[in-house]
DSSP file (Angstrom, degrees, kcal/mol; ACC not computed):
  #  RESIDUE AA STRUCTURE BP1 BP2  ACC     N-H-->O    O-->H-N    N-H-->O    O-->H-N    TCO  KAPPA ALPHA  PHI   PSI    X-CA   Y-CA   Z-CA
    1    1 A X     >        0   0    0      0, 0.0     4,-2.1     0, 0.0     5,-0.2   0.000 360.0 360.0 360.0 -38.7  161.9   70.4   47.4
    2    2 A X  H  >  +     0   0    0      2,-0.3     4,-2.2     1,-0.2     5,-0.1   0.961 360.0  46.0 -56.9 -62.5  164.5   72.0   49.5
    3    3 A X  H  > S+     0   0    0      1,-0.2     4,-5.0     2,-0.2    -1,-0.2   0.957 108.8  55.2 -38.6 -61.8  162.0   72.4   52.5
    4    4 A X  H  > S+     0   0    0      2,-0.2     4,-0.9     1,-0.2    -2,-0.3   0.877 109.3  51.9 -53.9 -43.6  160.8   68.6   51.9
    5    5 A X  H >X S+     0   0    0     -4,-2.1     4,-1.6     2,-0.2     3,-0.9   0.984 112.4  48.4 -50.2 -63.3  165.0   67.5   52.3
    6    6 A X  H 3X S+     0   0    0     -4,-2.2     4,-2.6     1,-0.3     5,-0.2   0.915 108.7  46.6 -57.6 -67.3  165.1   69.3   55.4
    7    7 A X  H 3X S+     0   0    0     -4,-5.0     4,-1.8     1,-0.2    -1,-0.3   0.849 108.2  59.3 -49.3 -33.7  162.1   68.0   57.0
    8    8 A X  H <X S+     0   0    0     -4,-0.9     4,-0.7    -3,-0.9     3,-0.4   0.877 114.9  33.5 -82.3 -74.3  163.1   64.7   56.1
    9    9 A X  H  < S+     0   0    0     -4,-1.6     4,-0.4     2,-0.3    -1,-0.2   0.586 105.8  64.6  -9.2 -53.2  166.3   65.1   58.0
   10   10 A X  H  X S+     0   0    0     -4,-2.6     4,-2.0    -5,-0.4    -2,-0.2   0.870 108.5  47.8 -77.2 -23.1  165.1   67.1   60.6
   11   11 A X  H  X S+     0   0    0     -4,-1.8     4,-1.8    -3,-0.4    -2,-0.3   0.833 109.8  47.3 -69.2 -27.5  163.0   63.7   61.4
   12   12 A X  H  X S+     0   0    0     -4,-0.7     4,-1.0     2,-0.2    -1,-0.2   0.602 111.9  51.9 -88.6 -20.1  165.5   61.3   61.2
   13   13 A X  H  > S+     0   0    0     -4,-0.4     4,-3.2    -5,-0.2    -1,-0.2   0.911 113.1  43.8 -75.0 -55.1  167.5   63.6   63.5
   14   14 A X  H >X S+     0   0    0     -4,-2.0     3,-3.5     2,-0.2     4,-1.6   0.959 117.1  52.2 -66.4 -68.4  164.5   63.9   66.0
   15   15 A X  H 3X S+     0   0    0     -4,-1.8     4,-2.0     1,-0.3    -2,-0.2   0.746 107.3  45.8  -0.8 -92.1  164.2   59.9   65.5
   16   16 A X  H 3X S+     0   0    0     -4,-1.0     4,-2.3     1,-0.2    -1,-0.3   0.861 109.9  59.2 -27.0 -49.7  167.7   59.1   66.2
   17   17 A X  H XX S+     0   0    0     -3,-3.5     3,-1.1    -4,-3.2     4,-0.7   0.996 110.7  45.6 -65.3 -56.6  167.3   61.8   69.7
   18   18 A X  H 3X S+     0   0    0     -4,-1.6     4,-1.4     1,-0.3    -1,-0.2   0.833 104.3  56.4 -28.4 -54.7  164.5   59.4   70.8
   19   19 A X  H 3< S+     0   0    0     -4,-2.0     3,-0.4     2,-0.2    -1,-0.3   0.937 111.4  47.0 -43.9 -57.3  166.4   56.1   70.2
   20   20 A X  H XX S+     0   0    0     -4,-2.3     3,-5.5    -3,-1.1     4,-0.6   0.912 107.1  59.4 -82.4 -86.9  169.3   57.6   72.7
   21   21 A X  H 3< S+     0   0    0     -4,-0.7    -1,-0.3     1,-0.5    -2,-0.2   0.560 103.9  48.2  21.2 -55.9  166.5   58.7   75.2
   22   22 A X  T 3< S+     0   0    0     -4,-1.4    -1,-0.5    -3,-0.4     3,-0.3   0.711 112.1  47.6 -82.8  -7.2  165.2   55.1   75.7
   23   23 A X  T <4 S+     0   0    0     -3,-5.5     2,-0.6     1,-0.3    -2,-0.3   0.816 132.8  17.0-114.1 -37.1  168.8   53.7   76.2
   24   24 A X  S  < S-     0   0    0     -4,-0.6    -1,-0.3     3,-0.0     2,-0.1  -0.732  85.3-150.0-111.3  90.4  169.5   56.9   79.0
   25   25 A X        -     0   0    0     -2,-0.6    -3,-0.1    -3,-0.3    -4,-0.0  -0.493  18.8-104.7 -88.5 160.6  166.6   58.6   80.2
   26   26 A X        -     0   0    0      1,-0.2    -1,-0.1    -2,-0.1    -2,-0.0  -0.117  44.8 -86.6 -64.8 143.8  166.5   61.7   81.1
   27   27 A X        -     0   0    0      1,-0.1    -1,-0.2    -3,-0.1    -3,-0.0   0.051  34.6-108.8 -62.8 158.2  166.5   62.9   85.0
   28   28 A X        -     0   0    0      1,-0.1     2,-0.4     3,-0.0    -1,-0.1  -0.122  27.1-142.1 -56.3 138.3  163.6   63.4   87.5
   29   29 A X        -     0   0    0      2,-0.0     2,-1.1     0, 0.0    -1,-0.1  -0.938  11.0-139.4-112.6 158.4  162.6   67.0   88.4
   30   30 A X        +     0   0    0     -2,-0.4    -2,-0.0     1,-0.2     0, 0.0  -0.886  34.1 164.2 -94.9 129.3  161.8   67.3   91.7
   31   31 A X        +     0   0    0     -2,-1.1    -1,-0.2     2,-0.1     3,-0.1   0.031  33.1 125.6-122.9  29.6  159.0   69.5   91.7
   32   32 A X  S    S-     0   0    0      1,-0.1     2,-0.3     0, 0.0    -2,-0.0  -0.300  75.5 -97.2 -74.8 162.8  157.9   68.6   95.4
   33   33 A X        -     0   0    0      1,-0.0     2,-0.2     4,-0.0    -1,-0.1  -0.646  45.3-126.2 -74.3 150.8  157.6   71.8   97.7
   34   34 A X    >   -     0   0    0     -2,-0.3     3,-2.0     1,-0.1     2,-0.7  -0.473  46.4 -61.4 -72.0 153.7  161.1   72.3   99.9
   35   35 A X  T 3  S-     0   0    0      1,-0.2    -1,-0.1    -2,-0.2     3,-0.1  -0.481 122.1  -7.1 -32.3  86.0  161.2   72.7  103.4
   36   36 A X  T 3  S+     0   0    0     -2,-0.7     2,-0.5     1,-0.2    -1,-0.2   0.465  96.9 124.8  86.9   5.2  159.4   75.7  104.3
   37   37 A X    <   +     0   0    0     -3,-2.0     2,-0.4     0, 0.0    -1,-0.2  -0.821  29.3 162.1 -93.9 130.8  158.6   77.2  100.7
   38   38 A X        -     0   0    0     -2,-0.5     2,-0.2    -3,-0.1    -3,-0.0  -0.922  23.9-134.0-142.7-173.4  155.0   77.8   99.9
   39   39 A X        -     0   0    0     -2,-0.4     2,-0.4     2,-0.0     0, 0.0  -0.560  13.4-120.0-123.4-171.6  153.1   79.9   97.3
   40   40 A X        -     0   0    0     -2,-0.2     2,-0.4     2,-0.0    -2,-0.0  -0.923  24.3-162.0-155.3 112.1  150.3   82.2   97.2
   41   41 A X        -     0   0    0     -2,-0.4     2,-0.6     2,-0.0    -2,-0.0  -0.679   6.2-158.8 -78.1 125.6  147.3   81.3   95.0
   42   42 A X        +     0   0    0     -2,-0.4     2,-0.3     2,-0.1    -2,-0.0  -0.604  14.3 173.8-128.8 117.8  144.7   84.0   93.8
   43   43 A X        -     0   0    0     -2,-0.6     2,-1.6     2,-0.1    -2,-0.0  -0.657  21.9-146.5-102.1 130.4  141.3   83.5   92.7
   44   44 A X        +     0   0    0     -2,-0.3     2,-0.7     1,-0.1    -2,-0.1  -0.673  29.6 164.2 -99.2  96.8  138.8   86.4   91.9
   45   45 A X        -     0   0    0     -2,-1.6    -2,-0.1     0, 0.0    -1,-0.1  -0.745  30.9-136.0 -93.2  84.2  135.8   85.0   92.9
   46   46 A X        -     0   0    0     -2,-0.7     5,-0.1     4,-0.1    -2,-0.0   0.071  16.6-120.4 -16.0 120.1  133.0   88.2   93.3
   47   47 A X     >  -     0   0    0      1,-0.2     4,-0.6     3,-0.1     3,-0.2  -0.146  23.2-114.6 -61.2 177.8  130.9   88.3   96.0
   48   48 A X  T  4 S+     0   0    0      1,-0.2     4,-0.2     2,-0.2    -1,-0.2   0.615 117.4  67.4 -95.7  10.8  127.3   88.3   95.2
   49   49 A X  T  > S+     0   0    0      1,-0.1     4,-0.7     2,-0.1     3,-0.3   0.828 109.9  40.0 -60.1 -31.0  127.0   91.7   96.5
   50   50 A X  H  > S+     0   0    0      1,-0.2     4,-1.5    -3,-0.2    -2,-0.2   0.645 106.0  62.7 -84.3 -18.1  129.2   92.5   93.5
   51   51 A X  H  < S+     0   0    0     -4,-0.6    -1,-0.2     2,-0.2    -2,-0.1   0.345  98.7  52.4 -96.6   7.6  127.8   90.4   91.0
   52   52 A X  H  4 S+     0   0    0     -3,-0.3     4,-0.3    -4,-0.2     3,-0.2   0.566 114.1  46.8-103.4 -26.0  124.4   91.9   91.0
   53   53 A X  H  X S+     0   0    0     -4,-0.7     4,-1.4     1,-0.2     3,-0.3   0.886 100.2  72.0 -80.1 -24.8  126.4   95.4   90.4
   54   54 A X  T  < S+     0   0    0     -4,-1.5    -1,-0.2     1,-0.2    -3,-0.1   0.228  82.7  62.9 -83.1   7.0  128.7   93.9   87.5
   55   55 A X  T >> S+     0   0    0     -3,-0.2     3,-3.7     3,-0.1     4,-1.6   0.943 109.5  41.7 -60.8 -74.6  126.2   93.6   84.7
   56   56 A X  G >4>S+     0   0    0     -3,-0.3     3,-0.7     1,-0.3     5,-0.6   0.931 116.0  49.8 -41.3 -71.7  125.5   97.9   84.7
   57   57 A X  G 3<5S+     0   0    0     -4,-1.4    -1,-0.3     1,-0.3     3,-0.2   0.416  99.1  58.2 -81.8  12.2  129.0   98.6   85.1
   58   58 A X  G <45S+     0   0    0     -3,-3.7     2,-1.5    -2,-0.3    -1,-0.3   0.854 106.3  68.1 -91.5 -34.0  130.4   96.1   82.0
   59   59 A X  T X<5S-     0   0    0     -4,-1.6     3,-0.7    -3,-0.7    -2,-0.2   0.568 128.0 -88.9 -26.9  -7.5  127.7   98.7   80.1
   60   60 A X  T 3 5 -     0   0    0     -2,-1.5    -1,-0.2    -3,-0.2    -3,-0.1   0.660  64.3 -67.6 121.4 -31.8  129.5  101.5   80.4
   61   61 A X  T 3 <S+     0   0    0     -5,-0.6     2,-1.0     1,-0.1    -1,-0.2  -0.313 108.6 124.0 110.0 -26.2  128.5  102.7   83.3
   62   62 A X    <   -     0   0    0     -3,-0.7    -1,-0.1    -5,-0.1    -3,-0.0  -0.344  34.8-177.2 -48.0  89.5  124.5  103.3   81.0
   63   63 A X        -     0   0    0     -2,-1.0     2,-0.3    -3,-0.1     0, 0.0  -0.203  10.8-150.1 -84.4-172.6  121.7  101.6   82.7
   64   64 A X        -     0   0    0      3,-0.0     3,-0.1     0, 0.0    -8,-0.0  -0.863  20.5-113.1 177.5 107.8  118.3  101.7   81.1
   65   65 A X        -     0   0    0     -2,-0.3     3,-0.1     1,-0.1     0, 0.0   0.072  51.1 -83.8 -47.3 159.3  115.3  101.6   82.8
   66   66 A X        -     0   0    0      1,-0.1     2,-0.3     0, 0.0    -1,-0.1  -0.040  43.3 -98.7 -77.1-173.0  113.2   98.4   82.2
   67   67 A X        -     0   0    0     -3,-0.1     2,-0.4     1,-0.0    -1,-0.1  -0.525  53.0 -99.2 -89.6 171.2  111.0   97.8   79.3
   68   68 A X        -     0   0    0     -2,-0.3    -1,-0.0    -3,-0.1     5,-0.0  -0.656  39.3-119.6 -82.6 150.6  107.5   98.5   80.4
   69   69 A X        -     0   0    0     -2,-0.4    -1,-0.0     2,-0.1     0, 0.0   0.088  29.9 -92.4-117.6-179.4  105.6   95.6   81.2
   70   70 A X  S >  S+     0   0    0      1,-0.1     2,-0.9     3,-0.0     3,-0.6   0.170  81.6 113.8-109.4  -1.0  102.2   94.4   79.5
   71   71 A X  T 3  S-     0   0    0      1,-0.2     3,-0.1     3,-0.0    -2,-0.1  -0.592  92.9  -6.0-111.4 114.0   99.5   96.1   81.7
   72   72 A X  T 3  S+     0   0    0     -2,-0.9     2,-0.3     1,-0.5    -1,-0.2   0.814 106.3 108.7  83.6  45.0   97.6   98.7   80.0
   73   73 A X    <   -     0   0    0     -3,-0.6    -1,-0.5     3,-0.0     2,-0.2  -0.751  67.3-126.9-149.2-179.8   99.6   98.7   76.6
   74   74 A X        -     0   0    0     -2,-0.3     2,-0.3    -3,-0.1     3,-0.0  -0.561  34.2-110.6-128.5 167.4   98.2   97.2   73.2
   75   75 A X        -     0   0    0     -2,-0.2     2,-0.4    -5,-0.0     3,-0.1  -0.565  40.9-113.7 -86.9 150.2  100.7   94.5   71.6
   76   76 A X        -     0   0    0     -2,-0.3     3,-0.1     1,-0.1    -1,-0.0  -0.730  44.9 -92.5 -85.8 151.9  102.2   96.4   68.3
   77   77 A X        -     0   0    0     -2,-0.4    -1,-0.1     1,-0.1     2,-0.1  -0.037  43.8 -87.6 -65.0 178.9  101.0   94.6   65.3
   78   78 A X        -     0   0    0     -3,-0.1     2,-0.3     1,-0.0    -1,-0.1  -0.243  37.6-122.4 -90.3 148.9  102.7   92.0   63.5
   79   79 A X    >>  -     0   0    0     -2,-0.1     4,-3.3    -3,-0.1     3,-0.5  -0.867  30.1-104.8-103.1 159.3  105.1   92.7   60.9
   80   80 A X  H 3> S+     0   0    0      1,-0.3     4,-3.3    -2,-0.3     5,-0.4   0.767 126.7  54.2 -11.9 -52.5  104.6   91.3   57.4
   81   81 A X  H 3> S+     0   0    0      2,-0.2     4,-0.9     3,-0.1    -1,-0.3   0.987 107.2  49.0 -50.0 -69.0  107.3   88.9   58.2
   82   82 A X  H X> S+     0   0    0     -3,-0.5     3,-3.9     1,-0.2     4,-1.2   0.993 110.4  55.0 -40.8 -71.8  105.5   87.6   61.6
   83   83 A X  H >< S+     0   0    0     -4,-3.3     3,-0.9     1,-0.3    -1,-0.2   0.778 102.2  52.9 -33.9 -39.2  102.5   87.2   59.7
   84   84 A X  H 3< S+     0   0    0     -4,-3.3    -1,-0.3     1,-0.3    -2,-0.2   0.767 102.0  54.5 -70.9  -9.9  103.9   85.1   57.1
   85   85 A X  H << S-     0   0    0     -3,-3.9    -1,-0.3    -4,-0.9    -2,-0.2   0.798 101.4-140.9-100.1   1.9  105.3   82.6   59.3
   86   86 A X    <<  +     0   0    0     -4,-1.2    -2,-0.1    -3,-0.9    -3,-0.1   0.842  32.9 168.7  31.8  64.3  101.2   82.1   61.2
   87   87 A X        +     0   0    0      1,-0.2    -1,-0.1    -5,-0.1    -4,-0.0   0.832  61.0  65.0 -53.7 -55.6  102.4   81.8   64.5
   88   88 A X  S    S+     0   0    0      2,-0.1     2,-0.3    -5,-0.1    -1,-0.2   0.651  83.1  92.7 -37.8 -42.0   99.3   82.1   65.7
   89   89 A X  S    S-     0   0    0      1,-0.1     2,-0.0     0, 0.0     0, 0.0  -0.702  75.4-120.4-102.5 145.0   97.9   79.3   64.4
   90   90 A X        -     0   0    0     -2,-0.3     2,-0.2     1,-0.1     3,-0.1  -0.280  42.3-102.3 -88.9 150.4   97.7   76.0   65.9
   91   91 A X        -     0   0    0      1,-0.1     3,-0.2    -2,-0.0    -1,-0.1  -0.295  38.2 -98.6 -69.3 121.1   99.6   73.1   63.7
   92   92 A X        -     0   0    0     -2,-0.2     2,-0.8     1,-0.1    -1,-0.1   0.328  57.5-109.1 -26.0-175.7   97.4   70.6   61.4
   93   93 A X        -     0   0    0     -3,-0.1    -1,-0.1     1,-0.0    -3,-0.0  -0.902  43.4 -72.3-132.4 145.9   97.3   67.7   63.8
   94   94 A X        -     0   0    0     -2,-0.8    -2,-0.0    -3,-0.2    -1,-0.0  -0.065  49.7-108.3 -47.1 112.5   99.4   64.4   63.1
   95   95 A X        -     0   0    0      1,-0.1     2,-0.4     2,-0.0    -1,-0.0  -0.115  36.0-123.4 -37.3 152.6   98.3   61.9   60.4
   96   96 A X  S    S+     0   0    0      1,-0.1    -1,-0.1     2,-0.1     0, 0.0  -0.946  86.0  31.0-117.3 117.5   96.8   58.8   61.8
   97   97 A X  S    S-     0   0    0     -2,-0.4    -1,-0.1     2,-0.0    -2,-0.0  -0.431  80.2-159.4 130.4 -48.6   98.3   55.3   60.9
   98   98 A X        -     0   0    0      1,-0.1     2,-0.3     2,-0.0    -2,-0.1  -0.261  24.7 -81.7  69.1-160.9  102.4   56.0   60.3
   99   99 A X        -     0   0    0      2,-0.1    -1,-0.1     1,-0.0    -2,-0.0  -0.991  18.3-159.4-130.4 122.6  104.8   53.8   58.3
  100  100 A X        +     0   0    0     -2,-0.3     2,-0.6     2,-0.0    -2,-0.0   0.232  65.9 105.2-108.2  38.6  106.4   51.1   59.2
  101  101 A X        -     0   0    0      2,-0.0     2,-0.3     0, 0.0    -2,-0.1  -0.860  53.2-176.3 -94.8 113.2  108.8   51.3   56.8
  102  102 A X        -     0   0    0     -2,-0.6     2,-0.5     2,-0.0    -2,-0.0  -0.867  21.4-138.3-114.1 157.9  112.2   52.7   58.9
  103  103 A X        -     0   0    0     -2,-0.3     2,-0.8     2,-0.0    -2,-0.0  -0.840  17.1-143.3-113.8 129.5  115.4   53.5   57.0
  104  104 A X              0   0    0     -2,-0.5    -2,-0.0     1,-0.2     0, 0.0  -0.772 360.0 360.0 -93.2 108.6  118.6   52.1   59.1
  105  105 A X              0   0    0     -2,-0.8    -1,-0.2     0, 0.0    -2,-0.0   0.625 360.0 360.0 -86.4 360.0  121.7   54.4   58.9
């Protein structure tokens, strides 16, 4: 209850600051550059000499050969798993006719 007073307050307080605000507002900043002031931006953009090394090095510094490619290997069998979900096989083909009954959300 205490908290709930307080907010209550603390709105009619912020309220009130607002009110005063529209009848003086507050001054401009100038946030233009001065006469002679400038800044210094920096972006790290990689070259792409570096972006072809930065993959390996977020590793760890471990690289890994690649995996060996498909010529003169056998495929490993299916697991249980694979099988059940009969990838392999091509999908009943689409009933012929439809409905033209459409539901409107």
């Amino acid at each position: 209850l205490n908290t709930t007073l307080h907010d209550h307050f603390k709105g009619i307080l912020v309220e009130e600051k607002i009110e005063q605000e529209k009848d003086v507002p507050p001054e401009k900043l100038d946030l233009a550059f001065k006469q002679g002031e400038t800044i210094k931006v920096s972006i790290n953009i990689p070259r792409k000499a570096n972006r072809a090394k930065s993959p390996a090095t977020k590793g760890g510094g471990l690289s890994l050969p690649p995996p060996p490619g498909p010529t003169g290997s056998i495929p490993a069998p299916p697991s249980p798993a694979m099988a059940r979900l009969n990838i392999g096989a091509k999908p009943p083909p689409a009933p012929t006719g439809g409905s033209t009954k459409w539901i409107q959300f």
